[in-house]
N, CA, C and O atoms as a MOPAC input file, in Angstrom:
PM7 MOZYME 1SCF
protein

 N     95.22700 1    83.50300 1    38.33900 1
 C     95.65000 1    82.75300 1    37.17600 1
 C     96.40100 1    81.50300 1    37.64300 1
 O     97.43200 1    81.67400 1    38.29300 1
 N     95.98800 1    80.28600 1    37.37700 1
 C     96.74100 1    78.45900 1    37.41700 1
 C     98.29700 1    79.08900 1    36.90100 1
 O     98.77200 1    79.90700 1    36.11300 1
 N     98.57300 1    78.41400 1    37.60200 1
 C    100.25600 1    78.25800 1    36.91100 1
 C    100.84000 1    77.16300 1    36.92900 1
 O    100.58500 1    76.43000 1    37.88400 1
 N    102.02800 1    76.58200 1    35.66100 1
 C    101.37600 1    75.44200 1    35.42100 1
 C    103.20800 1    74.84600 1    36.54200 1
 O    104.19400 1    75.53100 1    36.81400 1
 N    102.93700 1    73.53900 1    36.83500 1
 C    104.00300 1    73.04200 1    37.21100 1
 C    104.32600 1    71.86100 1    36.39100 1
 O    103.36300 1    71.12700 1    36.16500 1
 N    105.59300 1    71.46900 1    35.83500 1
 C    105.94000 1    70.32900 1    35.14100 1
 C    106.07200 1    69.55700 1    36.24000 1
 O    106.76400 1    69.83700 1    37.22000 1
 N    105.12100 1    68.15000 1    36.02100 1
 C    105.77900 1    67.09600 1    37.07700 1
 C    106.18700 1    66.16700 1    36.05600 1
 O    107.20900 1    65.54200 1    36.33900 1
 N    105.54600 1    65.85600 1    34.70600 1
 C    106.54100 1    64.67600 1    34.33300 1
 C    107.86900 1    64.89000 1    33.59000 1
 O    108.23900 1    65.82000 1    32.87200 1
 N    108.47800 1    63.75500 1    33.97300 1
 C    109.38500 1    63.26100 1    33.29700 1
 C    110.14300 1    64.07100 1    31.95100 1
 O    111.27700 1    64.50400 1    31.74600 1
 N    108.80000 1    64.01600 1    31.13000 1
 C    109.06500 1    64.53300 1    29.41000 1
 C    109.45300 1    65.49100 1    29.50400 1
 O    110.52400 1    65.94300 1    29.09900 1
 N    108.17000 1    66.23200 1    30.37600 1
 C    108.08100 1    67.83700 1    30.54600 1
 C    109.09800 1    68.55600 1    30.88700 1
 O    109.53500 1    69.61200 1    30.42900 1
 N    109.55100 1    67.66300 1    32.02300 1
 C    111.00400 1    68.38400 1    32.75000 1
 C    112.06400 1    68.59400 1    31.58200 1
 O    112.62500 1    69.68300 1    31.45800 1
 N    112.30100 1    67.62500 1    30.80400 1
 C    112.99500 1    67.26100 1    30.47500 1
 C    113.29400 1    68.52300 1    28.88000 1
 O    114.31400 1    69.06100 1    28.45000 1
 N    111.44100 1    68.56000 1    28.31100 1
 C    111.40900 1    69.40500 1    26.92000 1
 C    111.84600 1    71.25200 1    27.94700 1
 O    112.55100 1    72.09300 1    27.39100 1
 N    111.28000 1    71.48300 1    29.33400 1
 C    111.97200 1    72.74900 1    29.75700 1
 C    113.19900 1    72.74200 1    29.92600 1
 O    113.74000 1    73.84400 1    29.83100 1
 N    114.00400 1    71.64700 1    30.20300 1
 C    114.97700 1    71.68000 1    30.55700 1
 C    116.22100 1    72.40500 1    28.90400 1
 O    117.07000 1    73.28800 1    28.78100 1
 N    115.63100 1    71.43300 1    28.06500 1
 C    115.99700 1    72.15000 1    26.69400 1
 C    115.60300 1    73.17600 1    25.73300 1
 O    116.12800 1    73.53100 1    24.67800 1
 N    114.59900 1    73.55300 1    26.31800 1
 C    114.14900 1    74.88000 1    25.68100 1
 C    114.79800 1    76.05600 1    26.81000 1
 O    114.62200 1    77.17400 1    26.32500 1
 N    115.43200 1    76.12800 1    28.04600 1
 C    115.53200 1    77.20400 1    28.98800 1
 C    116.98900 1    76.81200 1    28.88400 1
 O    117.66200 1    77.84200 1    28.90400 1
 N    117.84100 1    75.58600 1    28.76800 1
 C    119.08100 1    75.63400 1    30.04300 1
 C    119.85600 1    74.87000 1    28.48600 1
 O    121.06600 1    75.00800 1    28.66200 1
 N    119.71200 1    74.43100 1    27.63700 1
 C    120.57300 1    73.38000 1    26.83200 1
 C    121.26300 1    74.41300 1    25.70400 1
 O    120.86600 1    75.43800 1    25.15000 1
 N    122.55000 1    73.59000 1    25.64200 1
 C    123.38900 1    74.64600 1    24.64000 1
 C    123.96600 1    76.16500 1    25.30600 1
 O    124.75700 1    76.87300 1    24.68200 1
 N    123.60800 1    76.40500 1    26.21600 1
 C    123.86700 1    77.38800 1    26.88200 1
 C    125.69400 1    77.58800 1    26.96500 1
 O    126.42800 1    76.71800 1    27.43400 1
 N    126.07600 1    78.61900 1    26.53000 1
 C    127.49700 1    78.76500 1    26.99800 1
 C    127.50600 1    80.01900 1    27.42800 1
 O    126.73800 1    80.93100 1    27.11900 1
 N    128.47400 1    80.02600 1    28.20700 1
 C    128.62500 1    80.56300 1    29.32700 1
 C    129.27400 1    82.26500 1    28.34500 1
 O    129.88300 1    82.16100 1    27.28000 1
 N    128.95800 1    83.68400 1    29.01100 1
 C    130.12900 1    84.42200 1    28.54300 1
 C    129.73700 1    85.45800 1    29.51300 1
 O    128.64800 1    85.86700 1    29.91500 1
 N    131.14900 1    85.79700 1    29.80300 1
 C    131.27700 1    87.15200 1    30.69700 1
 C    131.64500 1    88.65500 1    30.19300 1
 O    132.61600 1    88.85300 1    29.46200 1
 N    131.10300 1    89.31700 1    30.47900 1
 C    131.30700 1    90.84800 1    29.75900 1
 C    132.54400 1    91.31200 1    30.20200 1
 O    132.95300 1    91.31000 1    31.36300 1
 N    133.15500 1    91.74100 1    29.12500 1
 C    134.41500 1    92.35100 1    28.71700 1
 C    134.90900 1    93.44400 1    29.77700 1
 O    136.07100 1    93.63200 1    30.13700 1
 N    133.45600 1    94.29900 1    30.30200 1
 C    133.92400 1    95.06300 1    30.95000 1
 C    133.47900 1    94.74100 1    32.77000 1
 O    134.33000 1    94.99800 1    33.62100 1
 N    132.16700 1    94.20500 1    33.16800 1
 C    131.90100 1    94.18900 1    34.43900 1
 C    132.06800 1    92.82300 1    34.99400 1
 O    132.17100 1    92.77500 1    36.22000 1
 N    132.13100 1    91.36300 1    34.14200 1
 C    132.66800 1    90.46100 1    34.40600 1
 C    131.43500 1    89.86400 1    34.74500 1
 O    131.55100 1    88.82000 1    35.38700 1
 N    130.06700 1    90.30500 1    34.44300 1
 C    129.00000 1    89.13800 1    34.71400 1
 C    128.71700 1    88.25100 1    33.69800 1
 O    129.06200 1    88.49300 1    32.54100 1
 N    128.00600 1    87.04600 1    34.07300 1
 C    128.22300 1    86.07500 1    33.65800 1
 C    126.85700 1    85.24100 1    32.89100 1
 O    126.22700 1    84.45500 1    33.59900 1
 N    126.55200 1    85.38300 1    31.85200 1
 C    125.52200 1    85.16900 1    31.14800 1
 C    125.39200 1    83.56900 1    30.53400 1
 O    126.38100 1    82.87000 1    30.31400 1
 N    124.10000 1    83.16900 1    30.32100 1
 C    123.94800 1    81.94300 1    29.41400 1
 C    123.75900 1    82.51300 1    27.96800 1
 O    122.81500 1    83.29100 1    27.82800 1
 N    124.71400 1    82.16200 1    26.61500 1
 C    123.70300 1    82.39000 1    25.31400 1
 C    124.01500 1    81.42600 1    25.00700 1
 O    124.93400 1    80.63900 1    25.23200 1
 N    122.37300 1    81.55900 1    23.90500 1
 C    122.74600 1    80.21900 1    22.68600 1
 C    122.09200 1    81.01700 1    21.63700 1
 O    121.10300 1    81.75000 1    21.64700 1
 N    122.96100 1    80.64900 1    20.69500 1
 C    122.89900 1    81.49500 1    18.88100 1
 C    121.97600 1    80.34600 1    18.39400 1
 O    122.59800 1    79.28600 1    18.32000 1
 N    120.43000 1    80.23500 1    17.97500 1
 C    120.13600 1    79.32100 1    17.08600 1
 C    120.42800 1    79.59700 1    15.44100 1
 O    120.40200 1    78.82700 1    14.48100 1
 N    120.67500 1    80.82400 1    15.53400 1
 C    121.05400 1    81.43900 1    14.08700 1
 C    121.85800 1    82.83300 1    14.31200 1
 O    122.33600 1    83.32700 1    15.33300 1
 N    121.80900 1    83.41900 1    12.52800 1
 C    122.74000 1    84.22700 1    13.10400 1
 C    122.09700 1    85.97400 1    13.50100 1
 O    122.74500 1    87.00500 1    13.68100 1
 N    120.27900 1    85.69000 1    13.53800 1
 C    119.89900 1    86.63500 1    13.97500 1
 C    119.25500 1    86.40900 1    15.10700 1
 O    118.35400 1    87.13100 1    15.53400 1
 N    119.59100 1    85.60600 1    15.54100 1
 C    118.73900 1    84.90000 1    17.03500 1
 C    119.38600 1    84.80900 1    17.97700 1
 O    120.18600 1    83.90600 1    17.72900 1
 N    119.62200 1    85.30900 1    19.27600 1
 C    120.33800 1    85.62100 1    20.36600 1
 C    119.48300 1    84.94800 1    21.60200 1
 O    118.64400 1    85.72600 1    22.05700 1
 N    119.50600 1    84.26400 1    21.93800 1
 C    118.68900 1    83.84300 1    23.93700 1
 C    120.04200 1    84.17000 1    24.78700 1
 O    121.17800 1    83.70300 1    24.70300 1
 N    119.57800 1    84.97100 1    25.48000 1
 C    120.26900 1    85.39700 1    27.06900 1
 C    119.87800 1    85.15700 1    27.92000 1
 O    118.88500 1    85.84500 1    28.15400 1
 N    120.16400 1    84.27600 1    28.86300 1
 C    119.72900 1    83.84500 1    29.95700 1
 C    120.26700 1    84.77500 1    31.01400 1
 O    121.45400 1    84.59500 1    31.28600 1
 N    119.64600 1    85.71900 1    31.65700 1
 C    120.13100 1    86.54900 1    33.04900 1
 C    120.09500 1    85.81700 1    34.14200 1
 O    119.03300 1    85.31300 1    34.50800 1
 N    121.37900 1    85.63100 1    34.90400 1
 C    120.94200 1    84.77000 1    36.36600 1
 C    120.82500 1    86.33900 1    37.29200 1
 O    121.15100 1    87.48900 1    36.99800 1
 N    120.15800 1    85.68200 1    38.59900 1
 C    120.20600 1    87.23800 1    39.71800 1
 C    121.71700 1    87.62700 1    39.73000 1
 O    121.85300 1    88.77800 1    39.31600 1
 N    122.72600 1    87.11800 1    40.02500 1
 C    123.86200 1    86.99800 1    40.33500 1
 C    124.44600 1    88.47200 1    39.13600 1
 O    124.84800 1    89.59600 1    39.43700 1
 N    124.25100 1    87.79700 1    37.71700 1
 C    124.47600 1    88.45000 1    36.71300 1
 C    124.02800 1    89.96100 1    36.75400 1
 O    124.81200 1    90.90900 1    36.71400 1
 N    122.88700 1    90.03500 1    36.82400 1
 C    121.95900 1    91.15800 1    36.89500 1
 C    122.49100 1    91.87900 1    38.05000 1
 O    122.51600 1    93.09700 1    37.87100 1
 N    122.93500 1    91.46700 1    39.21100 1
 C    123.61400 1    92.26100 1    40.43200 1
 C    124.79900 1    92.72100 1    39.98300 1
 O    125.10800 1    93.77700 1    40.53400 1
 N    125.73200 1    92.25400 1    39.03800 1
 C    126.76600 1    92.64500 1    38.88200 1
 C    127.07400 1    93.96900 1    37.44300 1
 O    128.06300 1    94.69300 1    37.33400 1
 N    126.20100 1    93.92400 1    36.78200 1
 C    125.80400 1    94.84200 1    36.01100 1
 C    125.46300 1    96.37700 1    36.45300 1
 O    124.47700 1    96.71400 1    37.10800 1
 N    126.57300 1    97.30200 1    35.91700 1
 C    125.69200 1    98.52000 1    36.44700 1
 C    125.34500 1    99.33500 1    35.16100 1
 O    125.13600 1   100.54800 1    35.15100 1
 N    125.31500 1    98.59000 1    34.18700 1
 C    123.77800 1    98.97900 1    33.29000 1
 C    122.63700 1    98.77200 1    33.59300 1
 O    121.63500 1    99.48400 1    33.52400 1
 N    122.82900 1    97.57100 1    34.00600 1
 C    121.24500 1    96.84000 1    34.61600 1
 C    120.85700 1    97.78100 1    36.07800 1
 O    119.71900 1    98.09900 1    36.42400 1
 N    121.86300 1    98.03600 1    36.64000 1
 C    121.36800 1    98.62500 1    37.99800 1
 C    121.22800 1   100.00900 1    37.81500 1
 O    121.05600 1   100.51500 1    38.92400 1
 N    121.22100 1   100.89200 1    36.88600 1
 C    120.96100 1   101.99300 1    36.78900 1
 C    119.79500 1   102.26300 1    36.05200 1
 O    119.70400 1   103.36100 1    35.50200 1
 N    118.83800 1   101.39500 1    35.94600 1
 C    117.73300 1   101.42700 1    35.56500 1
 C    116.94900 1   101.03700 1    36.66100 1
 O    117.39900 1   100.54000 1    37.69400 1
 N    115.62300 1   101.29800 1    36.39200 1
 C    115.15400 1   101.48700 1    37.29500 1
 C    113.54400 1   101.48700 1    37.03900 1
 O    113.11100 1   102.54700 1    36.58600 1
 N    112.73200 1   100.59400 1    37.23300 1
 C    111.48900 1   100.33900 1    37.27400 1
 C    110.26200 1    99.94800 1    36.09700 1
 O    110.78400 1   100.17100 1    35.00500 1
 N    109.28500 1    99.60700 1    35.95700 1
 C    109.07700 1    99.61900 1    34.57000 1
 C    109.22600 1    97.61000 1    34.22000 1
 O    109.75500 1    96.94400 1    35.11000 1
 N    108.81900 1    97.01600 1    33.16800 1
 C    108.74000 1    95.88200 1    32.72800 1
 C    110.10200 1    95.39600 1    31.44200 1
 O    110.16100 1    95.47400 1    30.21500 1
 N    111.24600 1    94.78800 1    32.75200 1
 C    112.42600 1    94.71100 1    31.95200 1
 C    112.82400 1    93.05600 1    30.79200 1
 O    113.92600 1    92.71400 1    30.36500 1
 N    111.78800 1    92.52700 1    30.63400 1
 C    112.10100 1    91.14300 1    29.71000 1
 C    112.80700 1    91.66400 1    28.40700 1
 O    113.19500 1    90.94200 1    27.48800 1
 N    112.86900 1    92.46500 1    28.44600 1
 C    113.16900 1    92.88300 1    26.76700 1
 C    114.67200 1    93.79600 1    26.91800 1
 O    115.43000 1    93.86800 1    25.95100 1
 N    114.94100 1    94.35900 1    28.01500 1
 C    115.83100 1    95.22100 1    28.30200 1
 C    117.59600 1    94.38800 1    28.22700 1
 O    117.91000 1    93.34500 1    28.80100 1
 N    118.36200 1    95.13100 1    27.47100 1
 C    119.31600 1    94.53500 1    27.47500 1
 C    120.82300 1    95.33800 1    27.94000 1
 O    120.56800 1    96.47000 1    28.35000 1
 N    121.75100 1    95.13700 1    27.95900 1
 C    123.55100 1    95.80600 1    28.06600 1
 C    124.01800 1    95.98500 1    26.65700 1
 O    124.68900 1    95.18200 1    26.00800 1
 N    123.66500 1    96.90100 1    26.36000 1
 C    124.67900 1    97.26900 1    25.26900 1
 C    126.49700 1    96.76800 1    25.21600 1
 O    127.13300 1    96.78800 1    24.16200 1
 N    127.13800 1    96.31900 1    26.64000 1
 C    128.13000 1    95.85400 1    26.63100 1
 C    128.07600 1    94.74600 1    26.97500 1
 O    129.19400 1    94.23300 1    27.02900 1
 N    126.85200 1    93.76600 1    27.39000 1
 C    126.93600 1    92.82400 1    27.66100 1
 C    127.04400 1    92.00500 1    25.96400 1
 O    127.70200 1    90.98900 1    25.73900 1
 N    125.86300 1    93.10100 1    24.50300 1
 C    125.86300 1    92.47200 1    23.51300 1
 C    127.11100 1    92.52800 1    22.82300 1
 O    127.27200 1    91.85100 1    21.80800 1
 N    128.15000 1    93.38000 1    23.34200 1
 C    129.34800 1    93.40200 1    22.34600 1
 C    130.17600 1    92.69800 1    22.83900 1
 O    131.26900 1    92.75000 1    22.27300 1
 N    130.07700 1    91.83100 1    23.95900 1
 C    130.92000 1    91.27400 1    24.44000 1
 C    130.11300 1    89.48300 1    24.06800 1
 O    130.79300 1    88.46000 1    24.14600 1
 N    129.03200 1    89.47400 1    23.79200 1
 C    128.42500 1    88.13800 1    22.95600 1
 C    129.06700 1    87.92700 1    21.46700 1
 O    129.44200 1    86.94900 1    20.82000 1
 N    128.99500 1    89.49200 1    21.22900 1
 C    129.36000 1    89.38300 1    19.53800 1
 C    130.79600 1    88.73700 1    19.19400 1
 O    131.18800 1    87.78300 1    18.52200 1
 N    131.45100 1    89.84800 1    20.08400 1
 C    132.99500 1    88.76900 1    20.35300 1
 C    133.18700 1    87.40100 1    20.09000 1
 O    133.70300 1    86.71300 1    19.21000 1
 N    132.39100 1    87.19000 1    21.52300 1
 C    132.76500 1    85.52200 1    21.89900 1
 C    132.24700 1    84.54100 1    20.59500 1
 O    132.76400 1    83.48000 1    20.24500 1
 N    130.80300 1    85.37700 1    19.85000 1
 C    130.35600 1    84.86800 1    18.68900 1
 C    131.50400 1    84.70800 1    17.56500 1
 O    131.61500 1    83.63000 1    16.98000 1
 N    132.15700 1    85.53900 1    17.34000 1
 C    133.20500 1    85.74400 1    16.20800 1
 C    134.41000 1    85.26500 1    16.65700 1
 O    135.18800 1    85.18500 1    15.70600 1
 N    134.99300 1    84.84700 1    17.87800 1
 C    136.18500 1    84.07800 1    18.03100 1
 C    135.34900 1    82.79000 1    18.35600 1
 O    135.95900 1    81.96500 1    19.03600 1
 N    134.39500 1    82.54800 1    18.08900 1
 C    134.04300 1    81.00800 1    17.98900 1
 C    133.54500 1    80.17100 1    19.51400 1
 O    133.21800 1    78.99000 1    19.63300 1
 N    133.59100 1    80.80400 1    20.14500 1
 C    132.98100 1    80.62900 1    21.24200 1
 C    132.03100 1    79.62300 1    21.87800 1
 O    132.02800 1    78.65300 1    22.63500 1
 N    130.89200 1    80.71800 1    20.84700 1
 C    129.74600 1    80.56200 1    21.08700 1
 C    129.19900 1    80.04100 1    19.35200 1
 O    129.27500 1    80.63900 1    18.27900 1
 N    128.62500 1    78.61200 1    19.73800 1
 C    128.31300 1    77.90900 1    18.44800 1
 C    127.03900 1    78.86500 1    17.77100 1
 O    126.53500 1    79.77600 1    18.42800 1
 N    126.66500 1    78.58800 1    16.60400 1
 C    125.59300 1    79.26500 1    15.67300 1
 C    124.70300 1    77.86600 1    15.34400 1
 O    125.34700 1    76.81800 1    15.30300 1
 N    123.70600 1    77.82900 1    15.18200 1
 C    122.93000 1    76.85100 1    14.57700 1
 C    122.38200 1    76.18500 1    15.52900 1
 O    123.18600 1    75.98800 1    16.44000 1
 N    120.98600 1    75.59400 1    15.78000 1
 C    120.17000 1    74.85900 1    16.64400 1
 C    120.37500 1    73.38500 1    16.44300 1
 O    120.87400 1    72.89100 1    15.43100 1
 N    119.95100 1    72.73100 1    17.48700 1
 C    120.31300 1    70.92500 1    17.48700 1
 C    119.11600 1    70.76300 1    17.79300 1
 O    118.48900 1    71.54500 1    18.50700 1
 N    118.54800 1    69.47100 1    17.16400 1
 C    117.78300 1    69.18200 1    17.66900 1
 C    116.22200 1    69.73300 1    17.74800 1
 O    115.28300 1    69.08200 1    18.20700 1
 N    116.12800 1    71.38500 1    17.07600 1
 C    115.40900 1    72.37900 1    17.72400 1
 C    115.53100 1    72.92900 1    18.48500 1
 O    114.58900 1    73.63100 1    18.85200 1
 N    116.60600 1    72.94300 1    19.09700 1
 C    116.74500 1    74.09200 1    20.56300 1
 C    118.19100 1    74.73900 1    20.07500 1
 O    118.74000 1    75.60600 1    20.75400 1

């Protein structure tokens, strides 16, 4: 299967805001890793996992094999919800992203 590479300009630029923009930063309450979210609403959650993050998790590390895109921390989400409700972390999309 081709896989595609962005070389222009635009391109870089529309991944760059669909993967990395608006991103704020939050660390879980209890293991201290360190996540990207952005709220486009208030039922819409993007989590960005870095390796770093995922190493420091031992929810994440006590799993074990299997197709994880969908898999999440139950303490990583209560510690989003938080940061969501002391204001943190903004609600609403810019722009589209």
């Amino acid at each position: 299967m081709p896989s595609f590479v962005p070389l222009s300009p635009e391109t870089l630029e529309d991944q760059r805001l669909y993967t990395s923009a608006r991103l704020t930063e939050v660390a879980c309450l209890d293991c201290l890793a360190k996540v990207g979210v952005k709220k486009n609403s208030e039922h819409h959650t993007s989590i960005q996992w870095s390796t770093e993050a995922r190493a420091h998790c031992p929810e994440l590390n006590r799993r074990a094999g299997g197709r994880e895109s969908h898999v999440g921390c139950a303490r990583m989400l209560a510690s989003i919800e938080t940061a969501v409700r002391e204001g943190a972390v903004p609600i609403g999309a810019e722009d589209g992203y």
